[in-house]
C-alpha positions as a printed Julia matrix, in Angstrom:
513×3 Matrix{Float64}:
 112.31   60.98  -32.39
 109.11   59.44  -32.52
 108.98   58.68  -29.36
 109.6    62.18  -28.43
 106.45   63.93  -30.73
 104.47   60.75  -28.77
 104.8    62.07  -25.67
 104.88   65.32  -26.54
 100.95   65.04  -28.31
  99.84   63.23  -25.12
 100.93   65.92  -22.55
  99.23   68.26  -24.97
  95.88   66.5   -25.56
  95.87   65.63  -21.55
  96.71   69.72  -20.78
  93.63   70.29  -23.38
  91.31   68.01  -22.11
  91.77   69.13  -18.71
  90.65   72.98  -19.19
  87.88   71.81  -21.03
  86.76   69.55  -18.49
  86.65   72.44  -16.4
  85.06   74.58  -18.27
  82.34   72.15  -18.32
  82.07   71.56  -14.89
  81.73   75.06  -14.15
  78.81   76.1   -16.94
  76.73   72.82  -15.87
  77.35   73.51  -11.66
  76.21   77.24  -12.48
  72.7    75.5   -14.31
  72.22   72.55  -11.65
  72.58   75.32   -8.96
  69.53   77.36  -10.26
  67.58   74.11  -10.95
  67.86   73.5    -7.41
  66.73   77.19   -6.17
  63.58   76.76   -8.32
  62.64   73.6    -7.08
  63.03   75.13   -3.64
  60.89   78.04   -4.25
  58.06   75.79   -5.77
  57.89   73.38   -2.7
  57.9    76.66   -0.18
  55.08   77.76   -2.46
  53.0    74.55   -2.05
  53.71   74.04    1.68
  52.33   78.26    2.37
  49.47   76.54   -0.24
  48.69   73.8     1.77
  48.7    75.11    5.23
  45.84   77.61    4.03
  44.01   74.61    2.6
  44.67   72.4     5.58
  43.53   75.96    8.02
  40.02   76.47    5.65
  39.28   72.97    6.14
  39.46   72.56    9.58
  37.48   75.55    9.65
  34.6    73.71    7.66
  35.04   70.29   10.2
  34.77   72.75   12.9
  31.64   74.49   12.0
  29.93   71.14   10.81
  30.69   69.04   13.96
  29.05   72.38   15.74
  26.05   71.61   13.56
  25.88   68.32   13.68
  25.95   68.24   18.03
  23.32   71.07   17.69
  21.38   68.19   15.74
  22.05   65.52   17.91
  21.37   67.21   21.06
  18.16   68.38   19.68
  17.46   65.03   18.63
  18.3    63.79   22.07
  15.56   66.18   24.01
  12.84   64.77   21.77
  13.79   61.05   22.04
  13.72   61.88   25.63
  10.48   63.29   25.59
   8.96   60.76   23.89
  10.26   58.18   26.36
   9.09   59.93   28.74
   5.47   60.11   27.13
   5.62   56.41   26.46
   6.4    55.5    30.14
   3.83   57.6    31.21
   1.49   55.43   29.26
   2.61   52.55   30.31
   2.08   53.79   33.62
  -1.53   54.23   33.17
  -1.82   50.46   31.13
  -0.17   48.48   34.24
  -2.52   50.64   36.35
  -5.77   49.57   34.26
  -4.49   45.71   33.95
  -3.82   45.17   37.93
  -7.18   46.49   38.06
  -8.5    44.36   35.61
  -6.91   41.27   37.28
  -8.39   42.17   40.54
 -11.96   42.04   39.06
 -11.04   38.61   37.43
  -9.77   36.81   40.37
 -13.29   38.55   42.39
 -15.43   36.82   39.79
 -13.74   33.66   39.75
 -13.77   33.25   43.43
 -17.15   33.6    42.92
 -17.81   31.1    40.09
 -16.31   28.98   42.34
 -18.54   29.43   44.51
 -21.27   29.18   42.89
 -19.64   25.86   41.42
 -19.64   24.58   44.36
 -22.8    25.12   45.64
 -24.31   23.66   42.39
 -22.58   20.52   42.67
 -24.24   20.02   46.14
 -27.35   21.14   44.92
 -27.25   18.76   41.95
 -25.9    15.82   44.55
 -29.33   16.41   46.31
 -31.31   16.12   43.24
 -29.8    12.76   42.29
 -30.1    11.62   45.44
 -33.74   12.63   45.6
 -34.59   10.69   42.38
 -32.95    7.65   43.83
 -35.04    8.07   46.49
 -38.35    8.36   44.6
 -37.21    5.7    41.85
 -36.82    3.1    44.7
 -40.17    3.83   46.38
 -41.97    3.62   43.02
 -40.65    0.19   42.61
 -41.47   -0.91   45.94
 -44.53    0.37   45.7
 -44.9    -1.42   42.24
 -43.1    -4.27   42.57
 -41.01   -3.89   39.22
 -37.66   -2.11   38.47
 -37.3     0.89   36.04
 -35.91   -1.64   33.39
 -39.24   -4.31   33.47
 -41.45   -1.02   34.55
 -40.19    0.46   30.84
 -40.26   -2.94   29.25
 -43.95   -3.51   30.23
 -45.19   -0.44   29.08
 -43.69   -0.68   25.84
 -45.27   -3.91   25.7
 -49.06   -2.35   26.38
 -48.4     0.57   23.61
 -47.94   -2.22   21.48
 -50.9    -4.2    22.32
 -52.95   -1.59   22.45
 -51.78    0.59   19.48
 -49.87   -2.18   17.34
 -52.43   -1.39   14.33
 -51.36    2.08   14.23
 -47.87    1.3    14.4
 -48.22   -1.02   11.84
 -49.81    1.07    9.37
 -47.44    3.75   10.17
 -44.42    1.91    9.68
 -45.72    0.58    6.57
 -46.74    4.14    5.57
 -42.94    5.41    6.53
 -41.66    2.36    4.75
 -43.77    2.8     1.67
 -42.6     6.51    1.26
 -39.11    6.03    1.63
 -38.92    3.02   -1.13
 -41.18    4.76   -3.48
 -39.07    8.15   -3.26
 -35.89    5.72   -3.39
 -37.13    3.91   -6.09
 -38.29    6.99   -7.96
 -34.89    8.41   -7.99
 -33.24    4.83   -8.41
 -35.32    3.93  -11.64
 -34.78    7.75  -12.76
 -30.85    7.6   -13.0
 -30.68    3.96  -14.31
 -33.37    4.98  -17.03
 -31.48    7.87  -18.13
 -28.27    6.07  -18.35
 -29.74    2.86  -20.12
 -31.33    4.79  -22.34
 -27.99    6.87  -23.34
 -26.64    3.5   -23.88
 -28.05    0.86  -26.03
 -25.55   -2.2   -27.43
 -26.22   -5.41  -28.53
 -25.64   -8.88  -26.84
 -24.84  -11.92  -28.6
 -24.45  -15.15  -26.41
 -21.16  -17.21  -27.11
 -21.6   -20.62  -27.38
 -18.95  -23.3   -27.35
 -18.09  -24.12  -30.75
 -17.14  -22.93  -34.01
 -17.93  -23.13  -37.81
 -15.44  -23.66  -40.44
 -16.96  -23.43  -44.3
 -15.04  -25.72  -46.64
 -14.97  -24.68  -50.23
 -15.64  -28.09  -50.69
 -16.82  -32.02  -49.44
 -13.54  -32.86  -50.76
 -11.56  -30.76  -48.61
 -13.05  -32.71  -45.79
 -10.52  -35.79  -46.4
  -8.14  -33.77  -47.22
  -8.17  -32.24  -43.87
  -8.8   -35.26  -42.33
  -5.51  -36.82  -43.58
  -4.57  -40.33  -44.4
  -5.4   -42.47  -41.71
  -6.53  -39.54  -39.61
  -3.21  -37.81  -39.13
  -3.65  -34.22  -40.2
  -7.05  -33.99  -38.23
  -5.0   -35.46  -35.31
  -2.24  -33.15  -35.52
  -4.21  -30.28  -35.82
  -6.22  -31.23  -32.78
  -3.0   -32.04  -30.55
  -1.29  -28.27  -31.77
  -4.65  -26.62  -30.66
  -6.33  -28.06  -28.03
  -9.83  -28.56  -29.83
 -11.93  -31.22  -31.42
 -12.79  -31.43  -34.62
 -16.02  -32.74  -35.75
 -16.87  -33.9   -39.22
 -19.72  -34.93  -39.45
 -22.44  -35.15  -42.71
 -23.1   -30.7   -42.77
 -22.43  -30.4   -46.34
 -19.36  -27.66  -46.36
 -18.63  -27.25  -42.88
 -16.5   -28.75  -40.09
 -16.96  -28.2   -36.6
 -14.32  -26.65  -34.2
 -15.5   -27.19  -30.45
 -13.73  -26.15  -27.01
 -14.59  -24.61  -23.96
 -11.51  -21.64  -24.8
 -12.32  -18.83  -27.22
  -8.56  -18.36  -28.05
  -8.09  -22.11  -28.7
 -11.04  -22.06  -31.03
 -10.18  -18.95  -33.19
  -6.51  -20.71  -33.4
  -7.91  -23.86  -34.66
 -10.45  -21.49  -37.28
  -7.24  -19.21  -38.45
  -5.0   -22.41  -38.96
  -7.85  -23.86  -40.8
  -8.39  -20.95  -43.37
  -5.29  -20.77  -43.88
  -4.35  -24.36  -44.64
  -7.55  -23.98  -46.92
  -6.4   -21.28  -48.82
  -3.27  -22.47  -49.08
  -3.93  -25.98  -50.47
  -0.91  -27.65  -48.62
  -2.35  -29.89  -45.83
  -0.04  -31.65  -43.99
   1.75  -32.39  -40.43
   4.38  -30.31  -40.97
   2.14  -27.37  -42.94
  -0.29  -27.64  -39.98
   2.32  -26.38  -37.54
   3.36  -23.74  -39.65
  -0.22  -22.47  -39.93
  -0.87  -23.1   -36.18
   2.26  -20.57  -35.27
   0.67  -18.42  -37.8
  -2.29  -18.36  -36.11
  -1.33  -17.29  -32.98
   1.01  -14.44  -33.74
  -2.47  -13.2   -35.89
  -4.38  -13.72  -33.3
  -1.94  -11.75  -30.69
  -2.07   -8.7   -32.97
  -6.24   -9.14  -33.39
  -6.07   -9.6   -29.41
  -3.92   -6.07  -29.05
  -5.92   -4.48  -31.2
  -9.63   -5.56  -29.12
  -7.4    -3.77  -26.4
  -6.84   -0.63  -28.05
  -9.98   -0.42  -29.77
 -11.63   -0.43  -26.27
  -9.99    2.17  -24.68
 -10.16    4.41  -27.84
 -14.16    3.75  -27.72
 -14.62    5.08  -24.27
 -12.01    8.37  -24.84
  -9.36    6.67  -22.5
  -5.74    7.69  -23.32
  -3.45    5.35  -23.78
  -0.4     7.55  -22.7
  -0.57    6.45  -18.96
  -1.66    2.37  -19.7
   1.24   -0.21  -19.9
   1.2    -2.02  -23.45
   0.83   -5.13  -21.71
  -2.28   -4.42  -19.73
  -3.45   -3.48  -22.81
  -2.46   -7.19  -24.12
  -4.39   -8.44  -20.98
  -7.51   -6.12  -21.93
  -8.0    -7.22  -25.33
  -7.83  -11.3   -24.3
 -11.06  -10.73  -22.94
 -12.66  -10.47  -25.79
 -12.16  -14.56  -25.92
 -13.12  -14.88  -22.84
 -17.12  -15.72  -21.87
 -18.9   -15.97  -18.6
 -22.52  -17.5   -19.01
 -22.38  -17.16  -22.89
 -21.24  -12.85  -22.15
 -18.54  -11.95  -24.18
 -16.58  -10.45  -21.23
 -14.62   -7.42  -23.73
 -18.13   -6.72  -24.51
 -19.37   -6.63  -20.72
 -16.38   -4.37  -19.68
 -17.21   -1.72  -22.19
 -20.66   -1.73  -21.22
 -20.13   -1.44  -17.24
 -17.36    1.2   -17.89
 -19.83    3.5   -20.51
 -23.1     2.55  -17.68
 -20.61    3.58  -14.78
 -19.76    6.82  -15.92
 -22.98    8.0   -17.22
 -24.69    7.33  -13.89
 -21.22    8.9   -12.09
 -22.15   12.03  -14.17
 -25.68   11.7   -12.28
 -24.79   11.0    -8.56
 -21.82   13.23   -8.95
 -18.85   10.66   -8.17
 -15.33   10.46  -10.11
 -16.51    9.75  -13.7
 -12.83    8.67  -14.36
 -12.37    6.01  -11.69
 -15.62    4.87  -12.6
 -14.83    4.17  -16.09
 -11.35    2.77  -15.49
 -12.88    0.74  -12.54
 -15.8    -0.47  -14.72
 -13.47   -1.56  -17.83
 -11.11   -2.74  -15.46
 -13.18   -4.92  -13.15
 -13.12   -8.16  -14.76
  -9.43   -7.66  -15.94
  -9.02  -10.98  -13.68
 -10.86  -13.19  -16.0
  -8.12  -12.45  -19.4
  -5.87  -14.95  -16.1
  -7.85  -16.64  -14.03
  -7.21  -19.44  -16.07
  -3.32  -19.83  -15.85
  -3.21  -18.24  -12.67
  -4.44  -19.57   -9.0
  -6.59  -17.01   -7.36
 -10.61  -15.79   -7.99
 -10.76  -13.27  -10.4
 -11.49  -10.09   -7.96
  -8.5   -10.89   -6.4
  -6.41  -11.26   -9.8
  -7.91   -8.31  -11.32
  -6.86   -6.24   -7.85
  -3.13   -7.56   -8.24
  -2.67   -7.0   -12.05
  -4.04   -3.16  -11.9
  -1.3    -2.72   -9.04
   1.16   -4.07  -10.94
   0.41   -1.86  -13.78
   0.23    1.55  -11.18
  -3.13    2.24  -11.01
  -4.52    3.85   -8.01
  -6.17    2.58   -5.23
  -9.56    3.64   -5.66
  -9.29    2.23   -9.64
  -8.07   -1.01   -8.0
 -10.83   -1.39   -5.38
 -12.9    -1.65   -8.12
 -12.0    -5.54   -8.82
 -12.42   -6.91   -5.21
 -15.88   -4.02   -4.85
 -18.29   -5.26   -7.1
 -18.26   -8.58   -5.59
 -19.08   -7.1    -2.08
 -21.99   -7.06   -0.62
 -21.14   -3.24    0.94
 -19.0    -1.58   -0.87
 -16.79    1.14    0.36
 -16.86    3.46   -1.99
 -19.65    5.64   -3.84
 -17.82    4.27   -7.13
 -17.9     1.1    -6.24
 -20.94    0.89   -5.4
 -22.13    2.43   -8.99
 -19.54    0.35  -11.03
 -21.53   -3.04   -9.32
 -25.04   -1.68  -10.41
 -23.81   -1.33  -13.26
 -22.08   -4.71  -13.56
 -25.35   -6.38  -12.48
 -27.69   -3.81  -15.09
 -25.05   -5.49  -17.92
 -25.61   -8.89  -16.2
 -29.23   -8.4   -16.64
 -29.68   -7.2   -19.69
 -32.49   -9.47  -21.49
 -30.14  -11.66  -23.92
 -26.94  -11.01  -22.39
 -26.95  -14.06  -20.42
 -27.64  -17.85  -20.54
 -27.77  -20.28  -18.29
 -28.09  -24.44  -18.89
 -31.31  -25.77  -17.07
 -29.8   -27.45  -14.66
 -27.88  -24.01  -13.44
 -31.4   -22.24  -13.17
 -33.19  -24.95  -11.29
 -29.97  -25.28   -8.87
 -30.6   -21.24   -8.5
 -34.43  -21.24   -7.54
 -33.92  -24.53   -5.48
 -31.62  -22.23   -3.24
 -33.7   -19.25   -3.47
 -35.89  -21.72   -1.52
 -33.8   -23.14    0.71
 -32.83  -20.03    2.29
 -36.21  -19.07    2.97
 -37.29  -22.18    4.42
 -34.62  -21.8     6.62
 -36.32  -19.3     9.06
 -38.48  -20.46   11.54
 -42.45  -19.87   11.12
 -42.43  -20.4     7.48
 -44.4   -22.82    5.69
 -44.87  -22.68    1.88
 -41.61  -20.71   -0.5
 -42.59  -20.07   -3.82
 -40.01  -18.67   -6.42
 -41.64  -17.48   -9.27
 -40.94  -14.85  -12.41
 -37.74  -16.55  -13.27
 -36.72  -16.38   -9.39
 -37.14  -12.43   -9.78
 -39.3   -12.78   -7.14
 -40.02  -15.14   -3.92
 -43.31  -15.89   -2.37
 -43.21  -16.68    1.85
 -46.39  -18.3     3.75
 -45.78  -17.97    7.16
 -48.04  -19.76   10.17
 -49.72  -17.31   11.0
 -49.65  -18.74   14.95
 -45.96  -17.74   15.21
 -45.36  -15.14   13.36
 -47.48  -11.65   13.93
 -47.69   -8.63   11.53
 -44.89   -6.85   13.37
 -42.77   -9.89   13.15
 -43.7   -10.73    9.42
 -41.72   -7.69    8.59
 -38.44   -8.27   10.06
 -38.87  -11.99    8.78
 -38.77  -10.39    5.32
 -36.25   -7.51    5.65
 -34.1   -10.48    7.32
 -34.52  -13.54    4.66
 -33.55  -10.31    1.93
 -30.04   -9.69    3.97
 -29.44  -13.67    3.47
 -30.06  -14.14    0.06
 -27.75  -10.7    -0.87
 -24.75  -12.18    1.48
 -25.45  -16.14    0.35
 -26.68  -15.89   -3.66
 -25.12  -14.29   -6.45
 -27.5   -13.44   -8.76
 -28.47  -10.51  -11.32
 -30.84   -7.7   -10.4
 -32.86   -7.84   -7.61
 -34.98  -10.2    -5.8
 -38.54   -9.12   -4.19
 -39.41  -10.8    -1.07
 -43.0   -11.14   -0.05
 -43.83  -12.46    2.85
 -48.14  -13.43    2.84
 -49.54  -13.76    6.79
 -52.81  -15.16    6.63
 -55.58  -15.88    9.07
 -58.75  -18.6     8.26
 -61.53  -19.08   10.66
 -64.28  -21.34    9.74
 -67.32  -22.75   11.17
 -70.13  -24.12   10.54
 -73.64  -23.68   10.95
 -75.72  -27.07   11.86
């Protein structure tokens, strides 16, 4: 039975679901359907919309391409036209050149001509003046050479007063307007600059607080004197100077060593071997700090930075100041030549820089010429490489020991290195060192031929030269003296300058009987 109403609802709910699955179907086919004729309406619409559009635009295209050919082929006829203008002118410039050309090549066929003709011409001349020259020598028996020679010879016999007293006249004008000018600029710069000289001698003074210090120092059995003399270098002299001992050496570093260690052993009290070598090590670190300082203080006197100069040249710069040459304190020297250099570089209008670098730097040798081998131009010149100086700074070493220097600078940083040489007090010399240097002041003098008597007098400032005056003439007497001047500058070194006079005279005597 239930089985039956089963199959009974199912045929029922199938029958009803069919019709209204139909029904459906039907309302939604009806909707779809007029969807669909809308949709086609609308795309007929925008095709009729888009043909007009596509129709007014071509007309547009169509009317501007007519525009633009209108433009182009208006542009065309005046392009052409100026072509045609240009072409014309070109005409007319290739006309005017050929014609040009044609006169060119008309003239030069005439310079050549004319070149030609010249060259003959000129041929003839020089062969005419052979011609002449060789009949005046036959007729006078000399050549051009020994004609020229002997007339020479007669202008000087016969006029060799005048040329003397005009040579000496040219001569005396040029020195005194050199000299003027000379003694001008060095005037002005020595008087800008005035510093003091103190000679350096060889030893050095200790004061002692007291006599009894003396043994003390001296040690038993002489062993603190004789350490303190093996750790420094120097010698040690007691003698009877109440409150003083001696410190003597030819080095200015080994001296002030030996001085330091001293003041401090005698401040401290403790004086012994082992006390000395602490005071010796003590010494010389103090006096490497005194000797960087000398540097410093140098450059900061003459306004040089520091920024561009190696610590260690600076180290080499301030050893100088223990450092002598003939009793100069050499730090001293330096500073002088640098500030001299550049005030006369102001003057003569040369590189005030290089002059003052070159000037401080010039003897930079010396602070090594002692440990190293090598003269002290040549030291100086490697060390300022070494540090990167320029080459014009660097010339400076090996320049002022030329005789010609290359340079304008070099040339002022030597006078200036022999004004600071000269300077009344700055130097000393031993006796036997200033009789060696007038005995060859001499020598060279006597070494010419015709002289007879050499004099060196003023200190050897000067030189006096008797000549015979058999061999030697006033024309000659001259040259002798320009000549022995050029021999003492490339054979002596000395400071300043050196007048040569050379004294021709003629004696006659008789006597009446």
């Amino acid at each position: 039975m239930l089985y039956f109403y089963a199959v009974i609802g199912v045929i029922v709910g199938g029958l009803g679901g069919f019709i209204l699955a139909k029904y459906i179907t039907s309302s939604k086919g009806k909707k779809i359907q007029r969807l669909v004729d809308e949709a086609e309406d609308k795309i007929k619409k925008r095709l009729l919309d888009a043909d007009a559009k596509e129709k007014e635009v071509l007309l547009k295209a169509k009317d501007r391409a007519v525009k633009i050919l209108e433009e182009v082929r208006v542009e065309e006829k005046r392009t052409n036209e100026e072509l045609k203008s240009e072409k014309a002118k070109l005409a007319e410039r290739e006309q005017a050149f050929s014609a040009k050309l044609l006169e060119i090549e008309d003239v030069r066929q005439d310079i050549e001509v004319k070149s030609v003709k010249l060259t003959a011409d000129l041929q003839a001349v020089e062969t005419m003046k052979l011609e002449e020259t060789k009949k005046l020598e036959e007729v006078a028996g000399l050549s051009q050479e020994e004609a020229l020679d002997r007339m020479i010879k007669l202008i000087e016999e016969h006029h060799e007063d005048t040329l003397l007293s005009r040579i000496r006249k040219l001569e005396e004008q040029e020195s005194e307007e050199i000299d003027r000018k000379a003694k001008n600029i060095l005037a002005v710069a020595i008087q800008r600059l005035a510093s003091s000289h103190v000679a350096e001698t060889t030893t050095t003074n200790v004061e002692l607080p007291s006599d009894e210090m003396k043994g003390r120092i001296i040690g038993r059995e002489g062993r603190n004197i004789k350490a303190l003399e093996l750790l420094t270098g120097c010698e040690l002299i007691v003698d009877d100077t109440p409150g003083m001992i001696t410190v003597s050496g030819f080095s200015p570093i080994r001296r002030h060593v030996c001085k330091r260690a001293l003041d401090k052993l005698i401040l401290d009290g403790r004086i012994h071997p082992g006390r000395i070598e602490e005071a010796v090590e003590e010494a010389k670190h103090d006096l490497a700090l005194d000797i960087k300082k000398a540097g410093e203080d140098a450059l900061f006197q003459l306004g040089i930075s520091m920024a561009g100069i190696d610590p260690k040249l600076v180290q080499i710069l301030g050893r100088l100041k223990y450092r002598t040459s003939h009793g100069q304190n050499q730090l001293m020297h330096s500073t002088e030549v640098s500030n001299l250099a550049a005030l006369m570089a102001e003057q003569l209008g040369a590189d005030v820089t290089v002059c003052k670098k070159g000037g401080l730097f010039h003897d930079i040798g010396k602070a090594v010429d002692h440990d190293m081998q090598g003269g002290h131009p040549e030291l100086g010149y490697q060390i300022m490489k070494k540090f990167g100086f320029p080459e014009e700074i660097c010339y400076q070493s090996m320049g002022h020991h030329e005789d010609k220097p290359k340079t304008l600078e070099a040339v002022i940083v030597k006078a200036a290195d022999a004004i600071s040489g000269a300077r009344p007090g700055a130097r000393k010399d031993s006796l036997e060192q200033y009789v060696k240097r007038l005995e060859e002041l001499e020598a060279v003098a006597m070494s010419f031929e015709g002289v007879e008597k050499v004099y060196a007098i003023q200190a050897g400032r000067e030189i006096r030269i008797f000549v015979n005056p058999k061999q030697i003439n006033d024309l000659t007497a001259i040259e002798l003296a320009k000549d022995i001047a050029v021999k003492i500058e490339k054979e002596l070194k000395y400071p300043g300058e050196i007048r040569v006079t050379v004294i021709r005279e003629t004696r006659v005597i008789e006597y009446a009987k």
